[in-house]
Every structure is written in structure tokens, then in C-alpha cells.
C-alpha positions in Angstrom: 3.9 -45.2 -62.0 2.7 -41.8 -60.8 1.2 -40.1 -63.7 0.9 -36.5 -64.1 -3.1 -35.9 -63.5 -3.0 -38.2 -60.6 -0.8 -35.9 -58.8 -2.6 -32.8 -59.7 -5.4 -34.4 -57.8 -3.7 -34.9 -55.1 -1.9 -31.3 -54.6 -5.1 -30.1 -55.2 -6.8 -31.9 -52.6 -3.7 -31.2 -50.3 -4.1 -27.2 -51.1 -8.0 -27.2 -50.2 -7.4 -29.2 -47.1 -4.5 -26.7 -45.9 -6.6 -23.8 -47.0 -9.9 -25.7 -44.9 -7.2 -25.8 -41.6 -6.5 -22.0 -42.2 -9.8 -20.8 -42.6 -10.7 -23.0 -39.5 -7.7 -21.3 -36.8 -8.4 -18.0 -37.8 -12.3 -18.4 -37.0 -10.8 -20.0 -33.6 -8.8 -16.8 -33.0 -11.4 -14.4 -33.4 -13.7 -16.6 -31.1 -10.7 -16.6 -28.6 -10.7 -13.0 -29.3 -14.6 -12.2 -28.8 -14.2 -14.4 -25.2 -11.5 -12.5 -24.2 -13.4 -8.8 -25.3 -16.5 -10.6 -23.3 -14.3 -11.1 -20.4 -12.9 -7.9 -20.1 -16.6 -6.2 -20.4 -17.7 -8.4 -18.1 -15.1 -7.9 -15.5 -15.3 -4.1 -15.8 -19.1 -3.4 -16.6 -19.9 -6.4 -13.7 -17.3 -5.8 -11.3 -18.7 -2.1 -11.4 -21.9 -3.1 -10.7 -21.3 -5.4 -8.1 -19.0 -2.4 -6.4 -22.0 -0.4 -6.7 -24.6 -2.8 -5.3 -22.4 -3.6 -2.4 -21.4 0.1 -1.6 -25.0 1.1 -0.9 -26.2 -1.9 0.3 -23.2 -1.8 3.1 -24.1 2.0 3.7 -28.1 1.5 4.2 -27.6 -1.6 6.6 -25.0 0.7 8.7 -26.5 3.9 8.3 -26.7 4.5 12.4 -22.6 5.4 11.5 -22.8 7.4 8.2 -19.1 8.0 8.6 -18.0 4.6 9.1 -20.3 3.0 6.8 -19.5 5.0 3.6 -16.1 4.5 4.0 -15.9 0.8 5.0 -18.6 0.7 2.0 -16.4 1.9 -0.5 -12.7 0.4 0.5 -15.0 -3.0 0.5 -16.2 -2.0 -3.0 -12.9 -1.1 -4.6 -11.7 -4.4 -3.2 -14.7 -6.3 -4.8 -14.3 -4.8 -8.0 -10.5 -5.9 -8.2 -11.3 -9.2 -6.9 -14.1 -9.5 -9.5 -11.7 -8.4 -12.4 -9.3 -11.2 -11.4 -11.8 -14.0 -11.1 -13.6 -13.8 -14.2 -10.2 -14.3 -16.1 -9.0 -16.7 -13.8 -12.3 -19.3 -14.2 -12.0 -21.4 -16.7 -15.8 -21.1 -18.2 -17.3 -18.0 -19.9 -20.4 -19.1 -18.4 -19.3 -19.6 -15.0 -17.2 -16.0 -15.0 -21.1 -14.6 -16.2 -23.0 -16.6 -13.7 -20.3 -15.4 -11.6 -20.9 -11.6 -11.5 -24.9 -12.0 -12.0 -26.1 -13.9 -9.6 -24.3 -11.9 -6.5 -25.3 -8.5 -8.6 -29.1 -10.3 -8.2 -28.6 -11.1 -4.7 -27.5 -7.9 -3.4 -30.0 -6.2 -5.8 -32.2 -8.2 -3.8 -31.2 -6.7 0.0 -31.1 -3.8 -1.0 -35.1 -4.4 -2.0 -35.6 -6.1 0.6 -34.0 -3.1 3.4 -36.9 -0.6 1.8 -34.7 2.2 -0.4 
């Protein structure tokens, strides 16, 4: 007893809801998208920073050895800066990856304040 019109309804409902779910994973892959371009800004732009920050706060806390601290300074920075690349893809939260990289970047913003230069 299936009439005509009755299924015309129904593989039109059928189409929109199909049409809905498309619509629906391709807004979740360009949000997967954006989080991954986030992460990789993050991990480069932060991870710099951070590198930065804890270069010359290692070299103005050990500046009696200006030798030794810029190069311990900036083998710990390079290491710091690949070690920040790695975490903020390998933590599971965008926000944690951000809090992550900012808070230490505040911290060491923050001795370096605090050691007068």
C-alpha cells in the first residue's frame, strides 16, 4: 500500500537528512583543520618565545661565565623549543597546549623582571 506521494516524502526527507550530515562533517573538518593550524602556530610562535625567554633569562642569571652561559643558554633553548613543538600536539586539549606555552612564557617573563634587565 505504498503510494507514490508517500514515498516522495520520504526520499525527500531522507535527501535533506543526508545533505544535514554532510553539511555537518565538513564544518567538523575545517574545525579539525583550524585546531590543527592553531597548534602548529602555537607550537612555533610559543615554542620561539619560550626559547627566547629562557635563553636570556639563563644568560643574565649566569652572566659571571658569559661563555658558558650563552652557550648552555641556547643548547637549553633549542631543546625547549623542540620539546614545546612536541607537547602541544601530543596534549589532548587546545586549551591545555595554550595554557601550556603561556603560563611558563609569563613566568620566565617574570625573572627576567624580576633579575633587573
Amino acid at each position: 500500500m505504498n503510494s507514490p506521494p508517500l514515498n516522495a516524502v520520504k526520499n525527500l526527507t531522507d535527501l535533506t537528512a543526508a545533505a544535514k550530515k554532510k553539511s555537518s562533517k565538513s564544518v567538523s573538518m575545517l574545525n579539525y583543520r583550524l585546531m590543527i593550524f592553531y597548534r602548529f602556530a602555537l607550537a612555533c610562535i610559543g615554542g620561539y618565545l619560550l626559547a627566547s625567554l629562557s635563553a636570556a633569562c639563563i644568560a643574565q642569571y649566569f652572566a659571571q661565565q658569559r661563555a658558558s652561559a650563552a652557550m648552555s643558554a641556547t643548547l637549553i633553548a633549542f631543546c625547549l623549543q623542540a620539546a614545546a613543538f612536541i607537547w602541544v600536539f601530543m596534549v589532548n586539549k587546545t586549551l591545555k597546549a595554550s595554557l601550556g606555552i603561556i603560563l611558563p612564557c609569563l613566568i620566565i617573563f617574570a625573572f627576567i623582571q624580576m633579575a633587573g634587565h
